[in-house]
KOLVOTOR-267993 format. One record per atom (N, C-alpha, C, O): x, z, y; residue in three letters. Coordinates in Angstrom, 1 decimal. Layout:
BEGIN
<site <X Z Y> "ALA">
...
This chain:
BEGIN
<site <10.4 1.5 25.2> "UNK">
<site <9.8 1.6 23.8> "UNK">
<site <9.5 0.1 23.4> "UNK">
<site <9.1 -0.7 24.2> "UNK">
<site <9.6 -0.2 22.4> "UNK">
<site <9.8 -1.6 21.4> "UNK">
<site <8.1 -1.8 21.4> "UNK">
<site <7.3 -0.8 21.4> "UNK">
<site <7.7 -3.1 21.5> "UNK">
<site <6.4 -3.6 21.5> "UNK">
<site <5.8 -3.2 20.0> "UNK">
<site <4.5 -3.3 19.9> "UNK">
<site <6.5 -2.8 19.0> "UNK">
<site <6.2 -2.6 17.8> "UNK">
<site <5.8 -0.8 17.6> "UNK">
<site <4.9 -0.2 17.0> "UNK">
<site <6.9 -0.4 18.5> "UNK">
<site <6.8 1.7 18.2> "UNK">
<site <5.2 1.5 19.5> "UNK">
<site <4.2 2.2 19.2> "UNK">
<site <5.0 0.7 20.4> "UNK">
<site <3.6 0.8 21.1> "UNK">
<site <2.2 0.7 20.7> "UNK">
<site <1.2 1.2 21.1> "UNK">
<site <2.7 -0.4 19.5> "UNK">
<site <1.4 -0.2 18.7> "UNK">
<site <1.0 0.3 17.8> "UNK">
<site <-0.1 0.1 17.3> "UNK">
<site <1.9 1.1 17.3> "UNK">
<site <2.0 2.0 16.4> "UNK">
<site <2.1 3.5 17.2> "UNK">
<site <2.3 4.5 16.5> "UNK">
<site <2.0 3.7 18.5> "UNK">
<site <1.8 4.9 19.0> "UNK">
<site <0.3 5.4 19.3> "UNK">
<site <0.2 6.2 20.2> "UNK">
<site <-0.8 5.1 18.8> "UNK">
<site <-1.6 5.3 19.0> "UNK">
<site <-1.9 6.5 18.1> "UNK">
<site <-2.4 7.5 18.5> "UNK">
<site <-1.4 6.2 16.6> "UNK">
<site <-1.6 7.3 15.2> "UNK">
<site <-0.7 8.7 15.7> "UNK">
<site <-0.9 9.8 15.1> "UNK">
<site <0.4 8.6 16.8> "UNK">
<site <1.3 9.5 17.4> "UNK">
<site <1.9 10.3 16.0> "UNK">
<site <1.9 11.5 15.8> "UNK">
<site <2.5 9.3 15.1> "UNK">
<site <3.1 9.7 14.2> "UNK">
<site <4.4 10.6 14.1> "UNK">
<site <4.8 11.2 13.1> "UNK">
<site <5.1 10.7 15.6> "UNK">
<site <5.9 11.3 15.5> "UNK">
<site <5.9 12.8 16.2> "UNK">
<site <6.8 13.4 16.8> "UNK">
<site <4.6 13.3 16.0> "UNK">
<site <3.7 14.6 16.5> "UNK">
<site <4.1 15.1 15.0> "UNK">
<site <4.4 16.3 14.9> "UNK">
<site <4.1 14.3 13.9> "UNK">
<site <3.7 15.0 12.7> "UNK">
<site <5.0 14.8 12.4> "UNK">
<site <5.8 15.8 12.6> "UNK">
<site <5.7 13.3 11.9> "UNK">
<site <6.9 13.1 11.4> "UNK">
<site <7.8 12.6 12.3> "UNK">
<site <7.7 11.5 12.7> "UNK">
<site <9.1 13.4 12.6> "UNK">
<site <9.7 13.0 13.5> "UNK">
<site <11.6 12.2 13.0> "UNK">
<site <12.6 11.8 13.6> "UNK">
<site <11.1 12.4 11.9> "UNK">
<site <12.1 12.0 10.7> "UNK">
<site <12.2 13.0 10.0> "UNK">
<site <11.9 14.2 10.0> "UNK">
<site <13.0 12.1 8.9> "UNK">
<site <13.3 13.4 7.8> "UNK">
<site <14.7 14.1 8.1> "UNK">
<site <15.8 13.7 8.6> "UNK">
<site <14.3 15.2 7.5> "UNK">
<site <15.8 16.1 7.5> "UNK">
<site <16.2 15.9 6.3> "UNK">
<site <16.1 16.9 5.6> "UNK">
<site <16.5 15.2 5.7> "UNK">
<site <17.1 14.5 4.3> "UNK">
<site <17.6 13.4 4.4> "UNK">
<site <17.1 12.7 5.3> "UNK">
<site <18.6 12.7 3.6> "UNK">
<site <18.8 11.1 3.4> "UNK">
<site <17.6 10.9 2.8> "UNK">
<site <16.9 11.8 2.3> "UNK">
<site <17.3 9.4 2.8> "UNK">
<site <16.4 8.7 2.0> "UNK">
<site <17.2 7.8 1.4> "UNK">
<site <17.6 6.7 1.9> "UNK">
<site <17.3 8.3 0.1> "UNK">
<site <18.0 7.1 -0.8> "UNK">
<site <17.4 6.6 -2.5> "UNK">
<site <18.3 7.3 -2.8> "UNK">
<site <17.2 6.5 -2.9> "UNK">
<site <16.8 5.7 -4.6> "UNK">
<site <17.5 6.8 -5.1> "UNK">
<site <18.7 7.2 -4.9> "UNK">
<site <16.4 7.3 -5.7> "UNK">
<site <16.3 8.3 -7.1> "UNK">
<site <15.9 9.6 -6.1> "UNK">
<site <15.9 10.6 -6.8> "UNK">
<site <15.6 9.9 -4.9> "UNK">
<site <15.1 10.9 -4.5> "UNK">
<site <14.1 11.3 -4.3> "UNK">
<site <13.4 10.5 -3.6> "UNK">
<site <13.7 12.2 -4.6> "UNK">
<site <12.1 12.9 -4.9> "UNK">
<site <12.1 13.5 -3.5> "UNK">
<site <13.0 14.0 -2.8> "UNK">
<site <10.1 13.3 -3.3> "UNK">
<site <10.2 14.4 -2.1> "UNK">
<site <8.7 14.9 -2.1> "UNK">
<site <8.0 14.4 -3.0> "UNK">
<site <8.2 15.7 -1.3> "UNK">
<site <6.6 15.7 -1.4> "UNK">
<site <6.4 15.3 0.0> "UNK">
<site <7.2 15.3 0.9> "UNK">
<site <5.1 15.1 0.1> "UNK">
<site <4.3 15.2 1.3> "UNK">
<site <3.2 16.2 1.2> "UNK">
<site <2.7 16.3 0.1> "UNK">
<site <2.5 17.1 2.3> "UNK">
<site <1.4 17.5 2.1> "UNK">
<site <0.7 17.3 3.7> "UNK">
<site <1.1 17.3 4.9> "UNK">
<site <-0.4 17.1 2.8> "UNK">
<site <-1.3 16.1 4.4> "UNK">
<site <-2.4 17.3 4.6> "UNK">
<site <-2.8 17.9 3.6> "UNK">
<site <-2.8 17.7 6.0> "UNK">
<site <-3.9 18.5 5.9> "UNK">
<site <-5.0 17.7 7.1> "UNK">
<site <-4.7 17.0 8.0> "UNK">
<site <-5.9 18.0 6.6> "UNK">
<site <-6.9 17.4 7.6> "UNK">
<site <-7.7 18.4 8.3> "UNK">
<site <-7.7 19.6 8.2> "UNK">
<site <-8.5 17.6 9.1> "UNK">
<site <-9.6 18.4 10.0> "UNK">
<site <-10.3 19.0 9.8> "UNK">
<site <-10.4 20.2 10.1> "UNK">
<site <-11.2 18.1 8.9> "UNK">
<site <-12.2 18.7 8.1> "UNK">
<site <-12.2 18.3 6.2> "UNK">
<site <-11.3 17.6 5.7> "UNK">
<site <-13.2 18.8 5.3> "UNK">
<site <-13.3 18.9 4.5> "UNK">
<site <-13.1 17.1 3.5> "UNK">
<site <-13.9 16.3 3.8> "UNK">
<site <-12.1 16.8 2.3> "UNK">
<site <-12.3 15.7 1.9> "UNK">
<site <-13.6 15.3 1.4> "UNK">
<site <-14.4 16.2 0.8> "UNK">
<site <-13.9 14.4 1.5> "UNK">
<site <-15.3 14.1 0.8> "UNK">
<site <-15.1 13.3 -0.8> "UNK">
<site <-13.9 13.0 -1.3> "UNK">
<site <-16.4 13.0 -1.5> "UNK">
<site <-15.9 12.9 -2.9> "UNK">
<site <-15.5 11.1 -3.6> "UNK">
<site <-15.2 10.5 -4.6> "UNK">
<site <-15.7 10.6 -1.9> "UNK">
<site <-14.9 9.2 -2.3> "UNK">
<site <-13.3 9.1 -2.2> "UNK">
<site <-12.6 8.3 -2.6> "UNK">
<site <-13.0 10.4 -1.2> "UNK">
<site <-11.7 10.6 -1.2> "UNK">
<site <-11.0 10.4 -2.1> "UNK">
<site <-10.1 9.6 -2.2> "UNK">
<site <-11.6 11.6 -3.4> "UNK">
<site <-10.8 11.8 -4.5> "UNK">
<site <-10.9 10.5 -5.4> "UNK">
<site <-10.1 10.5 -6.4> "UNK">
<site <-11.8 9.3 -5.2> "UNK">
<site <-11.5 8.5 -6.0> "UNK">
<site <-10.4 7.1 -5.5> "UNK">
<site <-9.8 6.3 -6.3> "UNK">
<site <-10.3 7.1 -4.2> "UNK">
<site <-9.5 6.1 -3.3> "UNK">
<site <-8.2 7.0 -3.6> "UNK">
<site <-7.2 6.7 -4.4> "UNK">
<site <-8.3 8.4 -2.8> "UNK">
<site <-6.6 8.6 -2.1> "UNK">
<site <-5.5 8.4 -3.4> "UNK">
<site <-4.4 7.8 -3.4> "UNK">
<site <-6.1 9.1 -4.4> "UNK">
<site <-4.6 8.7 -5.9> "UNK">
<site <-4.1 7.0 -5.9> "UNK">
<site <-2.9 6.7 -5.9> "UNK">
<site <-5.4 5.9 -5.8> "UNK">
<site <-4.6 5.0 -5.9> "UNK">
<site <-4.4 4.5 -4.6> "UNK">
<site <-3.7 3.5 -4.6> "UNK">
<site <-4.8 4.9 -3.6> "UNK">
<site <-4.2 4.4 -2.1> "UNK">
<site <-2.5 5.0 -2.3> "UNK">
<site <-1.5 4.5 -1.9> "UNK">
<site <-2.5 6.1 -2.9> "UNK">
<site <-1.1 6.8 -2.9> "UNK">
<site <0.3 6.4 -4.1> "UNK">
<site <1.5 6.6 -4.2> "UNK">
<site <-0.6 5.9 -4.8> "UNK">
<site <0.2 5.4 -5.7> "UNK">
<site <0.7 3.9 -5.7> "UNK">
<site <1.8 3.6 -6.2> "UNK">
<site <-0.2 3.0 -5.1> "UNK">
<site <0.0 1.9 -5.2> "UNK">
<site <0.0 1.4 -3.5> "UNK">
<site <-0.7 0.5 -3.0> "UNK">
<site <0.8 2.2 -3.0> "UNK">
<site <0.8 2.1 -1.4> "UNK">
<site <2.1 0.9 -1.3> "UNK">
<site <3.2 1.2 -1.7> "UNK">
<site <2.0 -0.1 -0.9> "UNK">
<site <3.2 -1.1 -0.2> "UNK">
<site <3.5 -1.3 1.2> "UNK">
<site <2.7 -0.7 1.9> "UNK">
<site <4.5 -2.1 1.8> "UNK">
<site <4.6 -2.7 2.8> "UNK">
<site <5.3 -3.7 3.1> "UNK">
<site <5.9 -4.2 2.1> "UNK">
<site <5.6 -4.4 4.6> "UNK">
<site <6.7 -5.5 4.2> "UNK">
<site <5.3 -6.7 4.9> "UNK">
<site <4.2 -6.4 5.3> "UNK">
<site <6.1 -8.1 4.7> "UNK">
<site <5.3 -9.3 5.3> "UNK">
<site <4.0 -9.6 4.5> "UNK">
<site <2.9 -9.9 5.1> "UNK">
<site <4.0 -9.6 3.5> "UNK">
<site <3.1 -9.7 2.5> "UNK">
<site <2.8 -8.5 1.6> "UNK">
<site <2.2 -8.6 0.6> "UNK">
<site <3.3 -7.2 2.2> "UNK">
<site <2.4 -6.0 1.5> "UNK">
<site <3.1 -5.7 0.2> "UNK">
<site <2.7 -4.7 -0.4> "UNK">
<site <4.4 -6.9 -0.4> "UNK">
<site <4.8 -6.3 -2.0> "UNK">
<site <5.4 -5.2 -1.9> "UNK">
<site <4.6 -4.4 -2.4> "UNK">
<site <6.4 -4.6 -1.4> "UNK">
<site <7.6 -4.1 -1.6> "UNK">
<site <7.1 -2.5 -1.5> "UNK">
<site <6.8 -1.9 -0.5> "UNK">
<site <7.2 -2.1 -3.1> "UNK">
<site <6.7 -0.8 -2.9> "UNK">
<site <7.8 0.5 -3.6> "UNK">
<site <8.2 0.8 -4.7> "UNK">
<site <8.1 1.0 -2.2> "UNK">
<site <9.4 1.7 -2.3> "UNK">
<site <9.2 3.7 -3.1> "UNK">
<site <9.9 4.6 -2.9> "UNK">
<site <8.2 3.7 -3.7> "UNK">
<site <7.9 4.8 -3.7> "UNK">
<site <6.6 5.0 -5.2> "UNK">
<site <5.4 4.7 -5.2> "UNK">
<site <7.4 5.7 -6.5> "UNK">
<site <6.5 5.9 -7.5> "UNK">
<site <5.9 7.5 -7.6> "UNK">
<site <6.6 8.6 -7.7> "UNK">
<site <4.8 7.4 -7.4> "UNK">
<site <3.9 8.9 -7.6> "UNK">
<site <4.1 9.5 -8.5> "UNK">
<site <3.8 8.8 -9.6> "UNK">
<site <4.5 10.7 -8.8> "UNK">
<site <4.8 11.6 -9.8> "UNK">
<site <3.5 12.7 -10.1> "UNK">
<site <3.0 13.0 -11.1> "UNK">
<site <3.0 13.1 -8.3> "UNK">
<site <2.1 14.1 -8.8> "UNK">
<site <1.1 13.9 -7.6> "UNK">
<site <1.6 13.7 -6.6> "UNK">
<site <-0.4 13.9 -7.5> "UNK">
<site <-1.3 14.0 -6.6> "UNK">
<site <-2.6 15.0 -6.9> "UNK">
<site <-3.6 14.8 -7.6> "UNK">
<site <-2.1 16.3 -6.1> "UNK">
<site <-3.1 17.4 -5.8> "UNK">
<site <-4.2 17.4 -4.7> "UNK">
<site <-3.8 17.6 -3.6> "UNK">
<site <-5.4 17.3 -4.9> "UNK">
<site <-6.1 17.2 -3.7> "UNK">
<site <-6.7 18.7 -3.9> "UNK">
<site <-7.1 19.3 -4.9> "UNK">
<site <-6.8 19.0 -2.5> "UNK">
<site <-7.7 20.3 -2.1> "UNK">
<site <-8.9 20.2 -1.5> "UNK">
<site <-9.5 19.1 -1.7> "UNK">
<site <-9.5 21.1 -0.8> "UNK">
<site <-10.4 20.9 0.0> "UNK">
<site <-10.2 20.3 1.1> "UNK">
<site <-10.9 19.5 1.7> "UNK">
<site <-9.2 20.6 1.5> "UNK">
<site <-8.5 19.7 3.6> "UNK">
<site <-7.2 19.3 3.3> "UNK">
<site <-6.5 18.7 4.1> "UNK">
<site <-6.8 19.4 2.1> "UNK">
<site <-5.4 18.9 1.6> "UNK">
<site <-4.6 18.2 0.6> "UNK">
<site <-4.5 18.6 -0.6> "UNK">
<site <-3.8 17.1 1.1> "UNK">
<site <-3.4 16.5 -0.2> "UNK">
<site <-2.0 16.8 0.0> "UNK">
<site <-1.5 17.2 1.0> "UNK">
<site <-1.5 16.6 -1.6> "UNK">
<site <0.0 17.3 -1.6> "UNK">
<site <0.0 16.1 -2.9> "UNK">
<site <-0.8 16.0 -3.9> "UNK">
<site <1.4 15.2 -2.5> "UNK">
<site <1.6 14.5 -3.3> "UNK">
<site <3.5 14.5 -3.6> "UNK">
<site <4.3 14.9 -2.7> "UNK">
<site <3.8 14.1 -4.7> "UNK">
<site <5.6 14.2 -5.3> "UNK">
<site <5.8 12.9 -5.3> "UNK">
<site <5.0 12.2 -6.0> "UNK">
<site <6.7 12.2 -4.6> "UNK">
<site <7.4 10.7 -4.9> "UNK">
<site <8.3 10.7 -5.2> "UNK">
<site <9.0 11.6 -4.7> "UNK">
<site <9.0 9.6 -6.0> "UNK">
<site <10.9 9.0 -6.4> "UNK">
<site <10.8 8.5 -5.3> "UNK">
<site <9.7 8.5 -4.7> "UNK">
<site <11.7 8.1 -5.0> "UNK">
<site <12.6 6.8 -4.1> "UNK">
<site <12.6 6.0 -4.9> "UNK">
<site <13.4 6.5 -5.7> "UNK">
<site <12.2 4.4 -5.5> "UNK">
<site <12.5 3.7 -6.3> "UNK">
<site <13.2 2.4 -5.9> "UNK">
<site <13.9 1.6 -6.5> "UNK">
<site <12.9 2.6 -4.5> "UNK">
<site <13.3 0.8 -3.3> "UNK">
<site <13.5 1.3 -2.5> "UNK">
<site <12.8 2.3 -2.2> "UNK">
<site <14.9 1.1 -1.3> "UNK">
<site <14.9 1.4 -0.6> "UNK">
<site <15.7 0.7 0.6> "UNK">
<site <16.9 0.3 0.3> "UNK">
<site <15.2 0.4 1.7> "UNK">
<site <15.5 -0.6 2.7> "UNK">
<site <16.4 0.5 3.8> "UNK">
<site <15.9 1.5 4.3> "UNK">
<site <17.6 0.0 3.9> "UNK">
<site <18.5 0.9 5.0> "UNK">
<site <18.1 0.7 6.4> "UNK">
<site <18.5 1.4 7.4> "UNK">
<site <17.5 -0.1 6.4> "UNK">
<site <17.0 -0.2 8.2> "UNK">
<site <15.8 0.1 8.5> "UNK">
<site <15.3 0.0 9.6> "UNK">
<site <14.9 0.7 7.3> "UNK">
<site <13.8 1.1 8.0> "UNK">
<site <13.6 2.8 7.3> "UNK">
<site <14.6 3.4 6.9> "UNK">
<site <12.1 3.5 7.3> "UNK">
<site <11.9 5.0 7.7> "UNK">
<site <10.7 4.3 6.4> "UNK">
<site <9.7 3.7 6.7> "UNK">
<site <11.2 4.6 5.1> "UNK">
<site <9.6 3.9 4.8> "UNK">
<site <8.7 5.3 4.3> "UNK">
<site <7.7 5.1 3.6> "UNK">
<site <9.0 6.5 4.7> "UNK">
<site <8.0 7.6 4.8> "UNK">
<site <8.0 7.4 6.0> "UNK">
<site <7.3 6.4 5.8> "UNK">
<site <8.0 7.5 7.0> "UNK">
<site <7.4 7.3 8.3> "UNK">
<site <6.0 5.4 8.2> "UNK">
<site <4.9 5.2 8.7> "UNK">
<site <7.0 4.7 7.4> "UNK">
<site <5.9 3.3 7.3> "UNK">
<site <4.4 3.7 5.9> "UNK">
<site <3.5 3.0 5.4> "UNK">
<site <4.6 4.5 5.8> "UNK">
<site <3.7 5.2 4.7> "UNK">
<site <2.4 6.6 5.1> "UNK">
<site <1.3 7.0 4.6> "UNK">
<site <3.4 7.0 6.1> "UNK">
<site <2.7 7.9 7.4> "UNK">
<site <1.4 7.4 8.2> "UNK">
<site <0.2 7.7 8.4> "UNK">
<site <2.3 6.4 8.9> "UNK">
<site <1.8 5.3 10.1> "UNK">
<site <0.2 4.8 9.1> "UNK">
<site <-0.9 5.3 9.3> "UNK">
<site <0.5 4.2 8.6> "UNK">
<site <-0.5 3.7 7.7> "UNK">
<site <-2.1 5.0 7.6> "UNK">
<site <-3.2 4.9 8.0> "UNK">
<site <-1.4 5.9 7.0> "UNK">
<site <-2.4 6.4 6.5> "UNK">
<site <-3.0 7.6 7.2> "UNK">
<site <-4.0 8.2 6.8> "UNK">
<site <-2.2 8.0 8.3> "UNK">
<site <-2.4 8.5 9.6> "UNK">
<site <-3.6 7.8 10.3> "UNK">
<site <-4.6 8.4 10.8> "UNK">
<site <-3.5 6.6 10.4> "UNK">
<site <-4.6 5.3 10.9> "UNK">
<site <-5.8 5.2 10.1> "UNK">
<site <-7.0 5.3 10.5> "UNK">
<site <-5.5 5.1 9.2> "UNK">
<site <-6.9 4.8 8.5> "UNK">
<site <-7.7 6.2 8.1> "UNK">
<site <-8.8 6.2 7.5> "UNK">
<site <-7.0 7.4 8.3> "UNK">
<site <-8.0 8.3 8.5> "UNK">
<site <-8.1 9.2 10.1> "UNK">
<site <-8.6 10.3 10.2> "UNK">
<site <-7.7 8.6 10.9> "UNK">
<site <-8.0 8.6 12.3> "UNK">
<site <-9.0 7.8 13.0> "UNK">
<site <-9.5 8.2 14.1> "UNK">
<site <-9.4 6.3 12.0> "UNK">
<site <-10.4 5.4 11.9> "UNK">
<site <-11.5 6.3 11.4> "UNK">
<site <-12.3 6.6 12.3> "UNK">
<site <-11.5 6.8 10.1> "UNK">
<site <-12.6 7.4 9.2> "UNK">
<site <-12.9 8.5 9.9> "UNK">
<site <-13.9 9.1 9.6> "UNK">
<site <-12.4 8.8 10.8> "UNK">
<site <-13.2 10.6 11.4> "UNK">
<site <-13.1 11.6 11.0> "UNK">
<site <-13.8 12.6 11.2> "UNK">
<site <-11.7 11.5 10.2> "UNK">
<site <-11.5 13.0 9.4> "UNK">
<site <-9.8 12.7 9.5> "UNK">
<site <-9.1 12.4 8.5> "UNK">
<site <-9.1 12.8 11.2> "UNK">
<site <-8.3 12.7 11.2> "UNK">
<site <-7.3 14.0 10.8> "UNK">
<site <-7.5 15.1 11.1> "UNK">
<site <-6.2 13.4 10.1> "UNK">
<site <-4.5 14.3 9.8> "UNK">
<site <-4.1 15.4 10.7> "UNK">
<site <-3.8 15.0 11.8> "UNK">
<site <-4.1 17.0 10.4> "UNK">
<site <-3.4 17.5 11.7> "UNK">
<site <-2.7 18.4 11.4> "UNK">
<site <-2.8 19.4 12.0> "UNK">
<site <-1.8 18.0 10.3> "UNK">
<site <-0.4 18.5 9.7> "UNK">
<site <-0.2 17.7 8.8> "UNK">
<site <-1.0 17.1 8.1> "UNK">
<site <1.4 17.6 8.8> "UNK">
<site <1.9 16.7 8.0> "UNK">
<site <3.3 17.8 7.3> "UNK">
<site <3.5 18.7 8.1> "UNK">
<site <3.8 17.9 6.4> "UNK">
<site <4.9 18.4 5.9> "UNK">
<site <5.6 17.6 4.6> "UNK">
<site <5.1 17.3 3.5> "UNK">
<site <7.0 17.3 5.3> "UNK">
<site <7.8 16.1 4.0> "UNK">
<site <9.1 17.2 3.7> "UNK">
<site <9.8 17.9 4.5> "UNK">
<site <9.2 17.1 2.6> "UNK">
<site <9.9 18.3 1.6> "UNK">
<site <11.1 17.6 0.8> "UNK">
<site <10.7 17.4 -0.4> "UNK">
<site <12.3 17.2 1.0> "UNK">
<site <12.9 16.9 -0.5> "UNK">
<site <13.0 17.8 -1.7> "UNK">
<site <13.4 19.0 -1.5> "UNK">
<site <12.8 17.4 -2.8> "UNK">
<site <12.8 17.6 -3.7> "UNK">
<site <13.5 18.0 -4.6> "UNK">
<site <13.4 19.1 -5.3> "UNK">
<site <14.5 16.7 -4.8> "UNK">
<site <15.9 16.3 -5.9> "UNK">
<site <16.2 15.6 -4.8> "UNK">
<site <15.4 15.3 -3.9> "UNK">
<site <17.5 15.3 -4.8> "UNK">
<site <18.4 14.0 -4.8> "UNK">
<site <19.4 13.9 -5.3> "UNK">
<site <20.0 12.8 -5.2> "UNK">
């Protein structure tokens, strides 16, 4: 295992996402729907739309491969629609969008425990 999938195995991202059963290419739509543990709380609904819309990555955090079309929150569930707008052939950047946000609410105590990625269009 690469020093990089080790420190990134802690979120055990590939419990949820083990890749996509789709290409990932520019101009393809897909959803995600995230379920949690327990109930979102009401700072949720003010962070997760723009944590989800203006999500990047990369050396400096620019490169943002992914424009929000739609963000539904539930009570234990978000369900969100993305384009493909950027897209890097050597990497998984729904898995680098996962990782991320798998973590910081595994941090918060109201960790992820379903994930489902859907294409959409392509």
């Amino acid at each position: 295992m690469s020093d990089q999938n080790q420190d990134m195995n802690w979120v055990y991202v590939e419990k949820y996402y083990p890749g996509t059963p789709f290409e990932i290419k520019k101009g393809n739509r897909f959803s995600l729907l995230l379920a949690f543990q327990n109930p979102l709380e009401k700072e949720d609904e003010l962070v997760l739309p723009s944590f989800l819309s203006e999500w990047t990555y990369g050396e400096d955090r620019f490169i943002k491969p992914f424009k929000l079309l739609k963000c539904d929150m539930g009570l234990r569930t978000v369900y969100v629609e993305y384009e493909i707008v950027r897209k890097n052939r050597n990497l998984d950047e729904i898995k680098l969008l996962l990782i991320d946000f798998l973590a910081a609410y595994e941090v918060s105590g109201n960790p992820i425990v379903d994930v489902k990625v859907e294409q959409l269009a392509g």
